[in-house]
N, CA, C and O atoms as a GROMACS GRO file, in nm:
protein
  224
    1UNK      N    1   0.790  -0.738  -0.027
    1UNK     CA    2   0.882  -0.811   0.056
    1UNK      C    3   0.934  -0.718   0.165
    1UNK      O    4   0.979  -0.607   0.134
    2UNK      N    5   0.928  -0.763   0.301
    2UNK     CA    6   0.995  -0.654   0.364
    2UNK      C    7   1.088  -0.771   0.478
    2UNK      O    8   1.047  -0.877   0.523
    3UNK      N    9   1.218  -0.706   0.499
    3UNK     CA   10   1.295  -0.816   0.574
    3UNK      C   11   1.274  -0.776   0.706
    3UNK      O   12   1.330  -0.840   0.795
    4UNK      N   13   1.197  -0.673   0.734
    4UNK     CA   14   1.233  -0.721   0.909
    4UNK      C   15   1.330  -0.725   0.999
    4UNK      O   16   1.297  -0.755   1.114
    5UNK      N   17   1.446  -0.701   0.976
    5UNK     CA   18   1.524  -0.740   1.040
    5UNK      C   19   1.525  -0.675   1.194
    5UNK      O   20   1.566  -0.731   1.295
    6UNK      N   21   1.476  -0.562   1.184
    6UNK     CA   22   1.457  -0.495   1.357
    6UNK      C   23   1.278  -0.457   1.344
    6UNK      O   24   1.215  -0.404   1.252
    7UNK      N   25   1.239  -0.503   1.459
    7UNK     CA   26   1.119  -0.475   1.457
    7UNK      C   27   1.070  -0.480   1.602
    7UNK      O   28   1.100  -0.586   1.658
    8UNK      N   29   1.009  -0.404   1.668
    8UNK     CA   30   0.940  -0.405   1.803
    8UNK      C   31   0.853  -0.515   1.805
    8UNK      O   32   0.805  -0.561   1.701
    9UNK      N   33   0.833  -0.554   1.899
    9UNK     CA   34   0.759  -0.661   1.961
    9UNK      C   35   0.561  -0.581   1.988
    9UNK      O   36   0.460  -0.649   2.007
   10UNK      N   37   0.571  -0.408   1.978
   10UNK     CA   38   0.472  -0.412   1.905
   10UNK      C   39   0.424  -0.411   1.751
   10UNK      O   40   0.313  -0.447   1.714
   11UNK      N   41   0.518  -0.367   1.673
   11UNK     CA   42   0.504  -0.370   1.536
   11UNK      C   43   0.526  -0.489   1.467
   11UNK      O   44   0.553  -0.488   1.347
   12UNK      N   45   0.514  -0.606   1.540
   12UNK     CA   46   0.534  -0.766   1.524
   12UNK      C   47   0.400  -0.798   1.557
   12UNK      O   48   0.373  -0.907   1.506
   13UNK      N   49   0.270  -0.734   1.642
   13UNK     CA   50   0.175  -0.802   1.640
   13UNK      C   51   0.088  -0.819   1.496
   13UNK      O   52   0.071  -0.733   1.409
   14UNK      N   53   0.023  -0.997   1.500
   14UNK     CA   54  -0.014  -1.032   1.422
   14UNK      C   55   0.069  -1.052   1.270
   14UNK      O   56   0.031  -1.056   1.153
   15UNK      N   57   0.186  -1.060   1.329
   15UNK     CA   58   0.283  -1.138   1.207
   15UNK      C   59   0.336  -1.257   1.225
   15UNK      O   60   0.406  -1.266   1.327
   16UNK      N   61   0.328  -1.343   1.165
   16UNK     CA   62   0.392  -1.491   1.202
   16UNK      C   63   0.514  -1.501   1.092
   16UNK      O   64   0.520  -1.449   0.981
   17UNK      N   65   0.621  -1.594   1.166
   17UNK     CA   66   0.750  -1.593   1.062
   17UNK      C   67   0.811  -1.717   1.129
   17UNK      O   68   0.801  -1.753   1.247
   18UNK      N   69   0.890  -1.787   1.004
   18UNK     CA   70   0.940  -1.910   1.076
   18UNK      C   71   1.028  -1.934   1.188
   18UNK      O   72   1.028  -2.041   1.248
   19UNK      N   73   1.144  -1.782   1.231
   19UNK     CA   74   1.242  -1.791   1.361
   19UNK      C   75   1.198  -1.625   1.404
   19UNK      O   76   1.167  -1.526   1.339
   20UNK      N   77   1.216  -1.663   1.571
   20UNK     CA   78   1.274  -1.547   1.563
   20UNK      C   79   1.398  -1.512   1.669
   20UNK      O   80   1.441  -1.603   1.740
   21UNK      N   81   1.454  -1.381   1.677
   21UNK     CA   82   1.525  -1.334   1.745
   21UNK      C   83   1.503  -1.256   1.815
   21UNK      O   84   1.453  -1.152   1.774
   22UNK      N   85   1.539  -1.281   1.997
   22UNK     CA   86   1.477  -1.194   2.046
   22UNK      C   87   1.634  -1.113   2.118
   22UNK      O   88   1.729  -1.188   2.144
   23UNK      N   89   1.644  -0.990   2.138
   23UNK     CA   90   1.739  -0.928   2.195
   23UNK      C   91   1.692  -0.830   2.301
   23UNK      O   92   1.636  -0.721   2.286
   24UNK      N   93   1.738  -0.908   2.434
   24UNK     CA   94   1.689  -0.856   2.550
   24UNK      C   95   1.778  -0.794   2.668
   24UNK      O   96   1.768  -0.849   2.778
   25UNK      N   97   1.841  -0.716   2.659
   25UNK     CA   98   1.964  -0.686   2.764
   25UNK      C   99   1.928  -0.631   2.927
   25UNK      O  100   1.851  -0.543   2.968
   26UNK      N  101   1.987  -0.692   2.973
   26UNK     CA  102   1.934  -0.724   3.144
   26UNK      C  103   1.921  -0.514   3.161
   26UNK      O  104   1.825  -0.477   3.229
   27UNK      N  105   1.981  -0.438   3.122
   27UNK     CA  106   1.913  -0.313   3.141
   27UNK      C  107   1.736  -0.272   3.078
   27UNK      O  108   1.664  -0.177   3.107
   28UNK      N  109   1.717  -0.368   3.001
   28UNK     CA  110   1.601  -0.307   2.977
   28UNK      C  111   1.472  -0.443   3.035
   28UNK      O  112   1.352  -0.454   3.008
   29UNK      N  113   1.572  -0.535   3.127
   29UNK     CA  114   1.431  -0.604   3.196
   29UNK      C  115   1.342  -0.540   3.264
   29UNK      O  116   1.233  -0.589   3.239
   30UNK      N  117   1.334  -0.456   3.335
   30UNK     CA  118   1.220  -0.426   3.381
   30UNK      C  119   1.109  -0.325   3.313
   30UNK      O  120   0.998  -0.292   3.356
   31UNK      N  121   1.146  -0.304   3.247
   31UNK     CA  122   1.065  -0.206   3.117
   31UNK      C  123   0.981  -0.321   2.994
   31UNK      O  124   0.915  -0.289   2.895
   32UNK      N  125   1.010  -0.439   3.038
   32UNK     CA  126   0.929  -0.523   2.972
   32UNK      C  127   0.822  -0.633   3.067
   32UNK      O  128   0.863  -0.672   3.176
   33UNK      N  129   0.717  -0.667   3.027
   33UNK     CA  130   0.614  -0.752   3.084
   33UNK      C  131   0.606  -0.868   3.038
   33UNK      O  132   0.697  -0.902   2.962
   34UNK      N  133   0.523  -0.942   3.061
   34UNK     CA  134   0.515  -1.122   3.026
   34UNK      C  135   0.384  -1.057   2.948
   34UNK      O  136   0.306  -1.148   2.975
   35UNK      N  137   0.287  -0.939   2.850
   35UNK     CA  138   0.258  -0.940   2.745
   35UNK      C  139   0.319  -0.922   2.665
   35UNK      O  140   0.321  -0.996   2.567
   36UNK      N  141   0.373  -0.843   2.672
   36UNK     CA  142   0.530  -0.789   2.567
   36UNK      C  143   0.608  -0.934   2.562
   36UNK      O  144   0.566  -1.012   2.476
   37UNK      N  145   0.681  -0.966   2.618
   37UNK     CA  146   0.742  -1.119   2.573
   37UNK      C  147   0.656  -1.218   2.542
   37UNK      O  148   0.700  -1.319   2.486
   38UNK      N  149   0.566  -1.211   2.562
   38UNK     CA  150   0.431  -1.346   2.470
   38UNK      C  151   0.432  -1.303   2.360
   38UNK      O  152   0.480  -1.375   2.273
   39UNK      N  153   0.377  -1.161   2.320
   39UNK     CA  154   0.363  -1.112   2.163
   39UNK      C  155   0.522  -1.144   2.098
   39UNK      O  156   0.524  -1.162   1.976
   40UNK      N  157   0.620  -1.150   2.155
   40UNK     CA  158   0.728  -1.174   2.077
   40UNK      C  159   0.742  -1.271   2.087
   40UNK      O  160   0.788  -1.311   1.980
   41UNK      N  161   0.729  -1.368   2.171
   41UNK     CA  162   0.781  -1.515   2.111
   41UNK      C  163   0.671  -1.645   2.056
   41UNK      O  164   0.684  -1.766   2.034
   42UNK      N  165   0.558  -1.546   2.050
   42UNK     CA  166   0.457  -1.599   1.993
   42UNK      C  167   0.428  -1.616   1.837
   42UNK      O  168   0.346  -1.687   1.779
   43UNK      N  169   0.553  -1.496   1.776
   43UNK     CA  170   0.577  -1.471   1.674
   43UNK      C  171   0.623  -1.599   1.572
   43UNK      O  172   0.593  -1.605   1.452
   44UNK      N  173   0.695  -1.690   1.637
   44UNK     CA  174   0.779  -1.770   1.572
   44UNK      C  175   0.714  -1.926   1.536
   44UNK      O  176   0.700  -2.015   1.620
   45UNK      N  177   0.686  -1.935   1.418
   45UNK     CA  178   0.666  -2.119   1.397
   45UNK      C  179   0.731  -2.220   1.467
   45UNK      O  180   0.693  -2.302   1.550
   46UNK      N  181   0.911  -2.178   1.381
   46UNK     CA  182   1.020  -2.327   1.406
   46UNK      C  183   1.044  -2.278   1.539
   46UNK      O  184   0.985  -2.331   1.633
   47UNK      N  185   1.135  -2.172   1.560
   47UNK     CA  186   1.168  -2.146   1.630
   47UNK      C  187   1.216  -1.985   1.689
   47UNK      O  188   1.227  -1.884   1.619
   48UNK      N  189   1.244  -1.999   1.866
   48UNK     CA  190   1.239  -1.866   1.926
   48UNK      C  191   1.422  -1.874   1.959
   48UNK      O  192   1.481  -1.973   2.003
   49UNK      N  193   1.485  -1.739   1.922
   49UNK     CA  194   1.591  -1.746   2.072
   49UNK      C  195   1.614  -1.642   2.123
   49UNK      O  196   1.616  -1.538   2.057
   50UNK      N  197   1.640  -1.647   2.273
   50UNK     CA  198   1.687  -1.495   2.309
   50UNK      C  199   1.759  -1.506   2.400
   50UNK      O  200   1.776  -1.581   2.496
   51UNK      N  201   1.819  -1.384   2.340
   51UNK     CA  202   1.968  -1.309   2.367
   51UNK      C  203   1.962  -1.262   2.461
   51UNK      O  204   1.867  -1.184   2.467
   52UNK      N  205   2.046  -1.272   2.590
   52UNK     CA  206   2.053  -1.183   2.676
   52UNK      C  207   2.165  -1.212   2.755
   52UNK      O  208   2.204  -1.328   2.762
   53UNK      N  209   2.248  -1.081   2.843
   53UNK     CA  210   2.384  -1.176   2.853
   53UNK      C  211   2.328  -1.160   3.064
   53UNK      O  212   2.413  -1.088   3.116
   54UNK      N  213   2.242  -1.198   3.150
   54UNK     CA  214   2.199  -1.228   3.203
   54UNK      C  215   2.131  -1.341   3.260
   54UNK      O  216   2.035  -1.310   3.330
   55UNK      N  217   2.163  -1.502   3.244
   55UNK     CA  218   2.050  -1.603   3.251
   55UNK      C  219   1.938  -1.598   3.335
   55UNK      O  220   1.826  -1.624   3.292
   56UNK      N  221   1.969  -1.550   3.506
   56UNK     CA  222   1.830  -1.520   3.534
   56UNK      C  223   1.708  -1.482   3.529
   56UNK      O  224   1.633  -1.502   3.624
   0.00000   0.00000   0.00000
């Protein structure tokens, strides 16, 4: 059993789980890509959400 509870969005490839959580803070947008956010919200069955206190 392992809970997961913090895990990179690379050490998430090829794991599927029913939610997930994503925590994204507007300082570290540009250090991320639209592969990096696919592998993470690709992760999730029910459902995705993410955090960020930025809406744009």
């Amino acid at each position: 059993m392992d809970h997961g509870y913090c895990l990179t969005s690379y050490a998430s490839q090829g794991k599927t789980v029913d939610r997930v959580l994503i925590t994204q803070p507007a300082s570290t947008l540009t250090a991320s890509n639209p592969e990096q956010f696919y592998v993470s919200v690709s992760r999730g069955r029910e459902a995705v959400t993410v955090y960020t206190q930025d809406k744009s």
